[in-house]
C-alpha positions as CSV (number, residue, x, y, z in Angstrom):
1,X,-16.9,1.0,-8.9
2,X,-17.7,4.1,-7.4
3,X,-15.2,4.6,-4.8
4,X,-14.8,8.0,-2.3
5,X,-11.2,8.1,-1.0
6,X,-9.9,9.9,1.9
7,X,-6.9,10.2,4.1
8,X,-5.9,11.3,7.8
9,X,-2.4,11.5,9.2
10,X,-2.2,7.6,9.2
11,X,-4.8,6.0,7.4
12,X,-6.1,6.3,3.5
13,X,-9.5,5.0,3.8
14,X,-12.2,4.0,0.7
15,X,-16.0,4.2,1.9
16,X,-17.2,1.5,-0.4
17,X,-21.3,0.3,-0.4
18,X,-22.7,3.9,0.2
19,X,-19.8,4.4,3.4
20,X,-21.2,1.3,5.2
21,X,-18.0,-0.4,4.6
22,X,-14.1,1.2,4.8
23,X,-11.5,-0.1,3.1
24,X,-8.3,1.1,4.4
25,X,-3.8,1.4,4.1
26,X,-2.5,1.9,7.6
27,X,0.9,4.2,7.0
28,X,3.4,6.0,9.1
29,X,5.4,9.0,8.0
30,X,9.0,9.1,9.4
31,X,12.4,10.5,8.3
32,X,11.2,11.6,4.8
33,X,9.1,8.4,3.9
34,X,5.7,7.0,3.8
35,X,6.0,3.7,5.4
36,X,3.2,1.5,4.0
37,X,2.5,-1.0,7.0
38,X,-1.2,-2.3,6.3
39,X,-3.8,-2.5,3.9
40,X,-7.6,-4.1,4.2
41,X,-10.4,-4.6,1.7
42,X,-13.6,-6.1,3.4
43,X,-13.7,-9.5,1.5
44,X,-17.0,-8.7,-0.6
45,X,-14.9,-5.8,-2.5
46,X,-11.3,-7.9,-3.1
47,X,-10.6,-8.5,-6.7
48,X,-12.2,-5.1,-7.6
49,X,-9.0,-2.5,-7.5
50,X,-10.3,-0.9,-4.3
51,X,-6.6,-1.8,-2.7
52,X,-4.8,-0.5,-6.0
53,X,-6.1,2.6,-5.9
54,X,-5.3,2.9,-2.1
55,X,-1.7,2.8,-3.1
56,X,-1.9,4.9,-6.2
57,X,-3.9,7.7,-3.7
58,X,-0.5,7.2,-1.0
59,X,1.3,7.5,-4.4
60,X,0.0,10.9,-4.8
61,X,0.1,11.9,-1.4
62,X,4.1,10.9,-0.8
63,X,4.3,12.8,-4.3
64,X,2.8,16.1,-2.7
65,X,4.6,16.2,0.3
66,X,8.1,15.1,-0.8
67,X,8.0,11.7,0.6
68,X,9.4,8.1,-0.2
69,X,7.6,5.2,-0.4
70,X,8.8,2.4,1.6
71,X,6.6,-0.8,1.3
72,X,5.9,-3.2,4.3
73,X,2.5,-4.7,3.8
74,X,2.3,-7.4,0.9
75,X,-0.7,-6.0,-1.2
76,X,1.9,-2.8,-1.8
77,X,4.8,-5.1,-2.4
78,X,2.5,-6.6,-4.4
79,X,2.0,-3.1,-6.3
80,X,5.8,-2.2,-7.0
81,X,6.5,-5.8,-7.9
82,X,3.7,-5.2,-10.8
83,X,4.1,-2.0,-11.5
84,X,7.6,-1.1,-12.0
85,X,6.8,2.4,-13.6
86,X,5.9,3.6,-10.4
87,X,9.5,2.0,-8.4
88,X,10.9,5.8,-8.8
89,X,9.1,6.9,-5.9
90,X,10.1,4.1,-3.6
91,X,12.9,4.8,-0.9
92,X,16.2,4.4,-2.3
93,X,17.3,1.5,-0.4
94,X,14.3,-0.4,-2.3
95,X,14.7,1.1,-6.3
96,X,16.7,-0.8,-8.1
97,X,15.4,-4.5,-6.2
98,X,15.4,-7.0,-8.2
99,X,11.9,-8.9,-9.2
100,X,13.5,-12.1,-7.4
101,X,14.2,-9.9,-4.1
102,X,10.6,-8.2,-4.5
103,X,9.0,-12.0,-4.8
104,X,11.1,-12.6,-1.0
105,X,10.2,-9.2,0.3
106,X,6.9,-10.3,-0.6
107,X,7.2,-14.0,1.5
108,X,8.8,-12.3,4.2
109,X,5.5,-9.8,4.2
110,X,2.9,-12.9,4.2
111,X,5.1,-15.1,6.6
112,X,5.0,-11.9,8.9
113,X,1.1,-11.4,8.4
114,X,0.1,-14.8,8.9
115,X,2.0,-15.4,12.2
116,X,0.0,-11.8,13.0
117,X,-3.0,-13.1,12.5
118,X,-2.8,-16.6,14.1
């Protein structure tokens, strides 16, 4: 898929379908991290990487500016629980996590989403 990424200070966004439809990873920046706090796919383009590559382009942006990664929203807990290779450029509080505190990192992150959106 075809897919033309962006970024502004707080939002990496995907214009998927010709840019009728974004696709988008909420962050914050704040004491030398890149805090990962949402990410959307509309539901017609889920299954099809567009939310991987959102993190892997906040991957490459943390990398540029100096920053930590510091994952809040599931999909990118998600990410670093499935691809360990990339775990060096987390925060250090969240490197050497285990895969059984990633999997409850990851229920906290769904619990806390869910309630959101009830």
């Amino acid at each position: 898929m075809d897919v033309e990424i962006g970024h502004t200070s707080s939002v990496i966004y995907a214009r998927l379908k010709g840019g009728e439809e974004k696709a988008f990873l909420r962050y914050h920046v704040e004491n030398g991290s890149m805090i990962l706090l949402e990410t959307y796919t509309p539901p017609a383009f889920r299954g099809q990487g567009v939310a991987k590559r959102l993190v892997e382009y906040a991957l490459e942006l943390a990398k540029q500016k100096g920053l930590s990664i510091v994952p809040i929203c599931s999909y990118a807990i998600y990410f670093f629980l499935k691809n360990k290779e990339y775990r060096s450029l987390l925060h250090p509080d969240y490197r050497s996590l285990s895969d059984e505190e990633w999997k409850k990192l990851m229920d906290e992150a769904l619990s806390r989403e869910k309630s959101k959106s009830s």
